[in-house]
C-alpha positions as CSV (number, residue, x, y, z in Angstrom):
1,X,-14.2,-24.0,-34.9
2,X,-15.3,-26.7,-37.1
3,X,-12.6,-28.4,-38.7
4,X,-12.2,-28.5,-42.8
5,X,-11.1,-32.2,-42.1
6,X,-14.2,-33.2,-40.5
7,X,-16.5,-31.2,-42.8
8,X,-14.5,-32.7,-46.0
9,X,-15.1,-36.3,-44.3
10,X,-19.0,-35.5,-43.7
11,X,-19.7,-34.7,-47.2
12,X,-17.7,-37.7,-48.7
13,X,-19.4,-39.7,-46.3
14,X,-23.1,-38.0,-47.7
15,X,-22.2,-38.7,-51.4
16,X,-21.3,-41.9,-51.0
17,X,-24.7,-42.9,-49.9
18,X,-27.5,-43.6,-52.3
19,X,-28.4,-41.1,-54.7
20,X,-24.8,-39.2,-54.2
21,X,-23.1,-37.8,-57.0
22,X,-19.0,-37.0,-55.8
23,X,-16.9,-35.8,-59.0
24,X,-14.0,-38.0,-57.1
25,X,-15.9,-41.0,-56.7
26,X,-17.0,-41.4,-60.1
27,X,-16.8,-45.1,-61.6
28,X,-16.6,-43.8,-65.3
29,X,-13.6,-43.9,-67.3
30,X,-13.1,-40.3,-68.5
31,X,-10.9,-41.1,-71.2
32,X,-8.3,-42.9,-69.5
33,X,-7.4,-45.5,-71.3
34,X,-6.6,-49.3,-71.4
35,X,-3.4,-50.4,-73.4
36,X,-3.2,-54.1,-74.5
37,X,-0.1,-55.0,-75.3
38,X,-0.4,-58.1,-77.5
39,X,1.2,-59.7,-80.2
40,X,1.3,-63.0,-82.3
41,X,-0.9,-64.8,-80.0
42,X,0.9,-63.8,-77.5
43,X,-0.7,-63.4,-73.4
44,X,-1.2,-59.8,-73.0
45,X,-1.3,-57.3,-70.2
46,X,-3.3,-54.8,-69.4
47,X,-1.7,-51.9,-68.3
48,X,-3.7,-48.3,-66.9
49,X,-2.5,-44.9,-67.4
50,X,-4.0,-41.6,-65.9
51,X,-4.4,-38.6,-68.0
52,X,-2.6,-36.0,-66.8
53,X,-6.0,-33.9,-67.0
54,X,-7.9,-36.5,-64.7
55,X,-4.6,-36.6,-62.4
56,X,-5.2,-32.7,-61.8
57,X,-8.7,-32.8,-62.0
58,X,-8.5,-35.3,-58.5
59,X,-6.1,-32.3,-57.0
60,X,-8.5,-29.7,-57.4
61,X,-11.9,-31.7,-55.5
62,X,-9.9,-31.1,-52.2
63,X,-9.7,-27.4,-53.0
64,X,-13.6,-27.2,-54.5
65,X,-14.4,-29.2,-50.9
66,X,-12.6,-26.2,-49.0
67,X,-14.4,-24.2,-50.8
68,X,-17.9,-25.5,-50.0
69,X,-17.2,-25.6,-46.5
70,X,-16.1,-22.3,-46.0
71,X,-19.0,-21.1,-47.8
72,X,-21.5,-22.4,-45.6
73,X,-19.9,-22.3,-42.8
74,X,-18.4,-18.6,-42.9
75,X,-19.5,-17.1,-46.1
76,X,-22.8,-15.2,-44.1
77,X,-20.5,-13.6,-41.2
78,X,-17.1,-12.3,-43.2
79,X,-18.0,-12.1,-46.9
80,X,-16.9,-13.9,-49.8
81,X,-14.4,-16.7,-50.2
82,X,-11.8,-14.5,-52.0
83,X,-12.1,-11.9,-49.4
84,X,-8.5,-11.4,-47.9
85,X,-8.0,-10.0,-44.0
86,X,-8.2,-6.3,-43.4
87,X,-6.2,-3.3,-41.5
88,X,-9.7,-3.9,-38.5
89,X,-7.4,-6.9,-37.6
90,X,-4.0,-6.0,-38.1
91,X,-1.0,-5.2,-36.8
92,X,-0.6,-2.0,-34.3
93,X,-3.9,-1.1,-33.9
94,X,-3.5,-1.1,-30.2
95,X,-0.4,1.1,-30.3
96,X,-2.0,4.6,-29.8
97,X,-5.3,3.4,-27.6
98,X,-4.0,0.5,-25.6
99,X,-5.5,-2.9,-25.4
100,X,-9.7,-3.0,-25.2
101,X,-10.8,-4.2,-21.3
102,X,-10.1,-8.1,-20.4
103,X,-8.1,-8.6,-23.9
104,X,-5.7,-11.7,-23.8
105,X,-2.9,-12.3,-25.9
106,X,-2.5,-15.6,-28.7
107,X,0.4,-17.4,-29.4
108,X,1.1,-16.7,-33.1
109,X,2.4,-18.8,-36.6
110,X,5.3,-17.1,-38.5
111,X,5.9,-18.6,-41.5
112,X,9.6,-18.3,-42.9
113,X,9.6,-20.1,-45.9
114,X,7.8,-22.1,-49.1
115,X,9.9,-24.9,-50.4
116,X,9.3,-26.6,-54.1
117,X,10.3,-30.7,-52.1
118,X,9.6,-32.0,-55.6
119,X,7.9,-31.7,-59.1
120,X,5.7,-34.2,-60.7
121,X,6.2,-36.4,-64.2
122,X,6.4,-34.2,-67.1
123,X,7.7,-30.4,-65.1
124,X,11.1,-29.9,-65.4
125,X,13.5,-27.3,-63.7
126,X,13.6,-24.3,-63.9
127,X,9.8,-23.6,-63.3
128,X,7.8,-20.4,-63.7
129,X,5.3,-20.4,-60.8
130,X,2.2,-18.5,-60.2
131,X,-0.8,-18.7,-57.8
132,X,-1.8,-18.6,-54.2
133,X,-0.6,-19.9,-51.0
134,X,-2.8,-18.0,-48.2
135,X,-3.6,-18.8,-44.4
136,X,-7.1,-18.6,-42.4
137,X,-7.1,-18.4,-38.5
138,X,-9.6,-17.2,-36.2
139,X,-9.9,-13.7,-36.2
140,X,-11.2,-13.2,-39.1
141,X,-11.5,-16.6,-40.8
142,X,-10.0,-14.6,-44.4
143,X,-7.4,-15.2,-46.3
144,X,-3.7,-14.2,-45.4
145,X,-2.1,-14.2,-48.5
146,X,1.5,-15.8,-47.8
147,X,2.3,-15.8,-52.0
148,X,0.4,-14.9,-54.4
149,X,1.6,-13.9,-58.0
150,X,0.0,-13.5,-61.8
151,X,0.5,-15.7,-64.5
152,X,2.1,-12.3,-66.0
153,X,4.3,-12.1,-62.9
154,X,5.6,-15.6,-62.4
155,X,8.5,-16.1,-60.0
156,X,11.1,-18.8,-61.2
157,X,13.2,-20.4,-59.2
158,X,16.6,-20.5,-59.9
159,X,17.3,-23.9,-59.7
160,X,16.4,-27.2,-58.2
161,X,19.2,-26.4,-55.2
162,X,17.2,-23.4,-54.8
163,X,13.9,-23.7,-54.6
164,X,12.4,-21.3,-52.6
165,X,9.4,-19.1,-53.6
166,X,9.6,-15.3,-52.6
167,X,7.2,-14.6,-49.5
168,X,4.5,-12.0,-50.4
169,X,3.3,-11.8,-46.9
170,X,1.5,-12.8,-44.4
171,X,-0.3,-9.6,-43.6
172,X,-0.4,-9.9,-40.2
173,X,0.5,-12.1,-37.6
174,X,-1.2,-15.7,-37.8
175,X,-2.8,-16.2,-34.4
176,X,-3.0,-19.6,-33.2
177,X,-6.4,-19.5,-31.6
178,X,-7.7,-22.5,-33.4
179,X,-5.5,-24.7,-35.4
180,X,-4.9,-22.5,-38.7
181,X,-6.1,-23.4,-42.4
182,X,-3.8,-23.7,-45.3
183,X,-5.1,-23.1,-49.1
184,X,-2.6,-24.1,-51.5
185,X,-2.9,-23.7,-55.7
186,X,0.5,-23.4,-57.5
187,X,1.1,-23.8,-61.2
188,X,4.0,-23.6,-63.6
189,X,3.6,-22.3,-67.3
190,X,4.5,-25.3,-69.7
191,X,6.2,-24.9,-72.8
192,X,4.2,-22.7,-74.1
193,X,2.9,-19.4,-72.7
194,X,-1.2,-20.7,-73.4
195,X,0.0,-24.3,-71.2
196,X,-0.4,-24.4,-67.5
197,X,0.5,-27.8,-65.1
198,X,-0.7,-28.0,-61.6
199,X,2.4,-27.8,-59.2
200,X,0.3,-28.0,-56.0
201,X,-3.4,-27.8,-55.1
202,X,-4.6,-28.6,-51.3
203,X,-6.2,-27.5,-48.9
204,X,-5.3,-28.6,-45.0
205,X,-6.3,-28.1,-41.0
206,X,-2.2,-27.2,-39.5
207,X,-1.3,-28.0,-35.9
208,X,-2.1,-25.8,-33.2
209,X,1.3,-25.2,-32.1
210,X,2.0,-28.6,-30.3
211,X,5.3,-29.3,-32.3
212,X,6.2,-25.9,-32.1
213,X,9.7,-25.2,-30.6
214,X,9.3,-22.5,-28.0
215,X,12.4,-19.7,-27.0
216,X,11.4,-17.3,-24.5
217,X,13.2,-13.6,-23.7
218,X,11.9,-10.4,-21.9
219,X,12.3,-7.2,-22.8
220,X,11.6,-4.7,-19.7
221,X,10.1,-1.7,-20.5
222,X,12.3,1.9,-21.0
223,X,11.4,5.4,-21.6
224,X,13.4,5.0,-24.3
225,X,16.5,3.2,-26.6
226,X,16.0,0.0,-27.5
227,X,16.5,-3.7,-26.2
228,X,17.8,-6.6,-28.1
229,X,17.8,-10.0,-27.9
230,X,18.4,-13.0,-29.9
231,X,16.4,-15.9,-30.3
232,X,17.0,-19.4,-31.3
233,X,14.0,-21.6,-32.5
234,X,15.5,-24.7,-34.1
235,X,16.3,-24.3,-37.1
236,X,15.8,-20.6,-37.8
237,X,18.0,-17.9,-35.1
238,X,16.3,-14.4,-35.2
239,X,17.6,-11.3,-34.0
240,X,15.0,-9.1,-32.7
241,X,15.0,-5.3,-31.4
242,X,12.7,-3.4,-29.6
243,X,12.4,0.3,-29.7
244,X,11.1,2.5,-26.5
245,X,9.7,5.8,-26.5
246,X,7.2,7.6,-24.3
247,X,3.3,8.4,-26.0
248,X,2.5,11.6,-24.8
């Protein structure tokens, strides 16, 4: 699979050449402005200070980039961008019919957590979040929504010790075929209802599991009960059970 990285470098590389026209790459001012500070003859020095609006603005080309990949690369084969993975690839579909001839089993991604690490100039604790946070693998290529909430449904937070968003999935497993695509765009509601502040907007190619930390344990088939077993991966110890029972 071609990687967002390298695609996102191509095109940079293309508008940067004669004739290109990136948004990020502009050489206009926008607005942001130079402050001379000056007085009574006085040497002065020039000082520059980003709008918050252009600040954001330079957040959201990696995510129009993603975008414009995906599109031409996928967009023909699996639908539109927005288009989120389906029951045709998920969990227990096997259950009833058994594998399909010469299948082979992935290593998968679980994700446990989202973690707020830290807020910008001008948010402040608590925050009312909203957006997407979604994963794209290989067996499908769509989006596996990880959290997504409304402007309407915002989570918040409770506090800057805390600050851990609610999972809303994944779907299904995240199989680690090819290294795994993250799509991030989180924002807070400001002071007022009508004001929204970019908390987060990226887009990013994950590892293929080489850093992973790896805990093995079998669980040998009965015609019924259950197994368990416990497993420690780092920082996160799971408990896991397995239920037996005879398909007829």
């Amino acid at each position: 699979m071609e990687s967002f990285a390298a695609a996102a470098a191509a095109m940079e590389s293309a508008s940067n050449g004669k004739g290109g026209d990136d948004p990020g790459s502009s050489e206009e001012d926008h607005g942001t402005g130079k402050e001379m500070e000056a007085q009574h003859g006085e040497e002065g020095s020039v000082t520059k200070k980003p709008r918050v609006e252009d600040e954001e603005a330079e957040l959201l080309i990696i995510l129009k980039r993603f975008r414009k990949y995906w599109m031409e690369a996928f967009s023909e084969f699996y639908g539109p961008f927005e288009a989120t993975t389906g029951p045709e690839v998920g969990p227990k579909r096997y259950t009833e019919s058994g594998p399909p001839f010469r299948a082979m089993h992935y290593d998968a991604l679980e994700v446990f957590s989202l973690k707020v690490t830290q807020i910008k100039e001008g948010l402040e604790w608590p925050l009312r979040v909203f957006g997407l946070v979604a994963v794209r693998d290989s067996m499908d290529y769509k989006r596996n929504i990880l959290f997504q909430r409304s402007k309407e449904n915002c989570q918040i937070p409770p506090q800057r010790y805390d600050p851990y968003l609610v999972l809303t999935g994944p779907s299904r497993a995240i199989a680690l075929i090819d290294p795994p695509e993250f799509e991030v765009e989180l924002r807070v509601i400001g002071s007022s209802p009508s004001e929204e502040k970019i908390l987060s907007a990226t887009a990013w190619q994950g590892k293929n599991g080489q850093d992973a930390v790896v805990h093995h344990a079998d669980f040998p088939a009965k015609f019924h009960s259950k197994s368990d077993e416990r497993f420690d991966v780092g920082f996160c110890k799971m408990a896991v059970s397995v239920y037996w029972s005879v398909l007829c």
